[in-house]
C-alpha positions as CSV (number, residue, x, y, z in Angstrom):
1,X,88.9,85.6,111.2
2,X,88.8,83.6,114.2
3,X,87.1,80.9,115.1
4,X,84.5,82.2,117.0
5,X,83.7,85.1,114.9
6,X,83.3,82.2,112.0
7,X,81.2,80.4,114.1
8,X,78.7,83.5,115.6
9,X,79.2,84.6,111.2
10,X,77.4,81.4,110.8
11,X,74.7,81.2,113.4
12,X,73.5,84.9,111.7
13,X,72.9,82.8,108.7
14,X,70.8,79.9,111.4
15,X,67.6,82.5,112.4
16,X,64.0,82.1,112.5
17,X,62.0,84.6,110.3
18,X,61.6,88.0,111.8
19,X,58.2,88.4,110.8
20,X,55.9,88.2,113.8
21,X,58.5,88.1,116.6
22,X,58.6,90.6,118.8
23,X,60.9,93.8,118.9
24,X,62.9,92.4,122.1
25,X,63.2,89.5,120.6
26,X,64.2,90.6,117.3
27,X,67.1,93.2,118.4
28,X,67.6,92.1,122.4
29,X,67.1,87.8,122.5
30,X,68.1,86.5,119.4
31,X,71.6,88.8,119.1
32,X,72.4,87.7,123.0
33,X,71.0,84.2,122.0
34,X,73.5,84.1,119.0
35,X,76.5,85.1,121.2
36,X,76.1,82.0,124.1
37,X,75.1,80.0,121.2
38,X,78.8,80.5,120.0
39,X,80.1,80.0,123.2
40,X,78.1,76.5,123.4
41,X,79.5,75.7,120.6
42,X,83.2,76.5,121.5
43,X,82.5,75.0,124.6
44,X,81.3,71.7,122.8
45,X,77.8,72.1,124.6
46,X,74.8,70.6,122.8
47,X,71.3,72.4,122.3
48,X,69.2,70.1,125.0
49,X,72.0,71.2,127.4
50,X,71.6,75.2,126.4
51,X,67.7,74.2,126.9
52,X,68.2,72.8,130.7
53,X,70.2,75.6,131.2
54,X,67.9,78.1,130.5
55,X,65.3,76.0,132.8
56,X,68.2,76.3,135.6
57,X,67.9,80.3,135.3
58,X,64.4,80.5,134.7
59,X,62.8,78.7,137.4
60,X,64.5,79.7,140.7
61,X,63.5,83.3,139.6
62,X,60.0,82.5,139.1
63,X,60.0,80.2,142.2
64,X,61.6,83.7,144.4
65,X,58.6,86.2,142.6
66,X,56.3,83.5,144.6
67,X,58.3,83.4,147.4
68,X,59.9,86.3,148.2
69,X,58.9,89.8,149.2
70,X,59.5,92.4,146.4
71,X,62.6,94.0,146.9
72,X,64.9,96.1,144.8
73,X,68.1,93.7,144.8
74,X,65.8,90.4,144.2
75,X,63.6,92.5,141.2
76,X,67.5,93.0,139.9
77,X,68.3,89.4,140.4
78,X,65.2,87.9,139.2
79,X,65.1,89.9,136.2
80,X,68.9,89.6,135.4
81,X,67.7,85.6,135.9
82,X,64.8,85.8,133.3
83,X,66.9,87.3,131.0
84,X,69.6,84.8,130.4
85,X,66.9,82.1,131.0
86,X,65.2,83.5,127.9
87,X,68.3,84.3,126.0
88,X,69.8,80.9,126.3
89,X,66.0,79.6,125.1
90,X,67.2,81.3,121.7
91,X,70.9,79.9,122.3
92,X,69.6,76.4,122.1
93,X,67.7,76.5,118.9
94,X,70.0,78.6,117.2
95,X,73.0,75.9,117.8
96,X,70.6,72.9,117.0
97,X,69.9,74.4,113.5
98,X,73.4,75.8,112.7
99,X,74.9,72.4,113.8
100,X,71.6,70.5,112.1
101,X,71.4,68.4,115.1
102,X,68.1,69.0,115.8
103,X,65.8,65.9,116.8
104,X,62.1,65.4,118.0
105,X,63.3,64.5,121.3
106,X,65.5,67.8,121.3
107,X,61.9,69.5,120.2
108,X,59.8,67.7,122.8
109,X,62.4,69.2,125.7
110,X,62.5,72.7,124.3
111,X,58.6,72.8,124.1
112,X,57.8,71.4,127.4
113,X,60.6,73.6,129.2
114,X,58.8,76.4,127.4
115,X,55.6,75.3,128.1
116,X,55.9,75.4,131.8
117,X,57.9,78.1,131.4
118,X,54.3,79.9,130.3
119,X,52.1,78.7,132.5
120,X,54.6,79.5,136.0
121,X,55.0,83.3,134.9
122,X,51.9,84.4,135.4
123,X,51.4,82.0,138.6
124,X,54.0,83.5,140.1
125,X,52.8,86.4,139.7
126,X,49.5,86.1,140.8
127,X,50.5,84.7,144.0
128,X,53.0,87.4,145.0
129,X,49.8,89.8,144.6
130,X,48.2,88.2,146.7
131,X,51.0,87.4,149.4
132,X,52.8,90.6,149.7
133,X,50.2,93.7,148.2
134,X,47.4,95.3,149.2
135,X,45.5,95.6,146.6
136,X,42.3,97.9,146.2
137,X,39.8,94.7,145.5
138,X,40.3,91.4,144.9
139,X,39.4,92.1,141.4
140,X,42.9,93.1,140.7
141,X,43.5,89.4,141.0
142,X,42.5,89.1,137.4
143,X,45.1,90.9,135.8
144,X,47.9,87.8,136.1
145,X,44.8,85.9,135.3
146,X,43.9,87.2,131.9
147,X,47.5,87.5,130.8
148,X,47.6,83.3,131.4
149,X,45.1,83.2,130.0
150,X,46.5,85.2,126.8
151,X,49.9,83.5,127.2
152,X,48.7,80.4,126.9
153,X,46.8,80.7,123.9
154,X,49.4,82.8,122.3
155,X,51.9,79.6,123.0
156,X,49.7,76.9,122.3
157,X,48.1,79.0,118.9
158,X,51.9,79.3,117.5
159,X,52.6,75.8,118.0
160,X,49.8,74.7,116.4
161,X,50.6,77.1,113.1
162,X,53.7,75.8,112.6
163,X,52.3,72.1,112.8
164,X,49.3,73.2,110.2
165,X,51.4,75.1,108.0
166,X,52.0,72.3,105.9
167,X,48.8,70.3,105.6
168,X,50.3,68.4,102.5
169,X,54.2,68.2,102.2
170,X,54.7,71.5,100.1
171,X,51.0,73.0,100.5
172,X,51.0,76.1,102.9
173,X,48.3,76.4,105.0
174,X,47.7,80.0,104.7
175,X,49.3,82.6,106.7
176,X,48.3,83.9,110.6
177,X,45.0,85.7,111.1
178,X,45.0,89.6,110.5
179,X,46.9,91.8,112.8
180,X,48.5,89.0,115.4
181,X,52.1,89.5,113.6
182,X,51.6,93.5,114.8
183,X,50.4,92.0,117.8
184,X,53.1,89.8,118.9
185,X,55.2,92.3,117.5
186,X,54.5,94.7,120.5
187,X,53.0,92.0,122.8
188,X,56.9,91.0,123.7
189,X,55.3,90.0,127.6
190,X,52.9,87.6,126.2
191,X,55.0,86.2,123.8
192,X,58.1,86.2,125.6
193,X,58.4,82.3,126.3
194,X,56.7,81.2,123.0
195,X,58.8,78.6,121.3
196,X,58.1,80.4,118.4
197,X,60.5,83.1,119.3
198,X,63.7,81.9,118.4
């Protein structure tokens, strides 16, 4: 077996729970994020380098949805960005915990990146709507509103489950509400940033 089969055999073994992520993150992110993880590590790259390259990808695509009219070849390019932005968001975790190098400062980055990550999605899109569309009222504003809105919970809601999980070291906190595992499960737009879905 050689070396980099060894090493992508061991980050299968390095995954975050299936249970609540969503479907593209489950057979799309993680798998892709698995195979640059490998490369990283061939590559001698560490996780908080993974995690600013993923913020390299990401935010030059969101920054053209703002700036930019909507065109076929810059949807392709934007979306091809996002994608490896996001999949290298799973790279990144996957090689801190295979390697066990993860750290609080390592945590911090990947949070924050995310974070803004989050929050600049739905911007974006909202100001492209209003920039470059015609839309029927203003009232279609709203739509990249609410979905901030939603994303933002969603992120900040996950973050604070794993912190609560463990009010006592070795007392679970209870599991999520009812129904937001099926939720996130099909909500792969909303949660698509979360730092929860690696």
């Amino acid at each position: 077996m050689t070396e980099f089969a060894a090493v992508l055999k061991q980050l299968s073994t390095a995954q975050k729970p299936a249970k609540g992520a969503s479907l593209y993150t489950l057979y799309v992110n993680r798998p892709a994020g698995r195979f640059l993880a490998a490369l990283a590590h061939r590559a001698g790259a560490t996780p908080n380098q993974l995690t600013v390259l993923s913020a390299v990808f990401t935010f030059p695509a969101l920054a053209a949805v703002a700036l930019i009219p909507p065109q076929t070849a810059m949807a392709v390019c934007v979306g091809a960005a996002l994608v490896m932005g996001f999949a290298l968001d799973a790279a990144d975790g996957q090689l801190a915990r295979s390697q066990r190098s993860g750290s609080p400062s390592g945590e911090w980055l990947d949070h924050v990146v995310d974070c803004v990550k989050v929050v600049a999605l739905h911007l974006v899109v909202l100001v492209s709507f209003y920039r470059f569309f015609t839309l029927p009222s203003p009232l279609f504003l709203l739509a990249p509103m609410l979905f901030e809105l939603a994303a933002v919970v969603i992120f900040f809601a996950g973050i604070l489950t794993e912190k609560l999980k463990w009010r006592v070291a070795g007392e679970y906190a209870g599991p999520p509400p009812p129904g937001v595992g099926a939720l996130r499960r099909v909500g792969g737009v909303l949660g698509m940033y979360s730092g929860s879905l690696r």
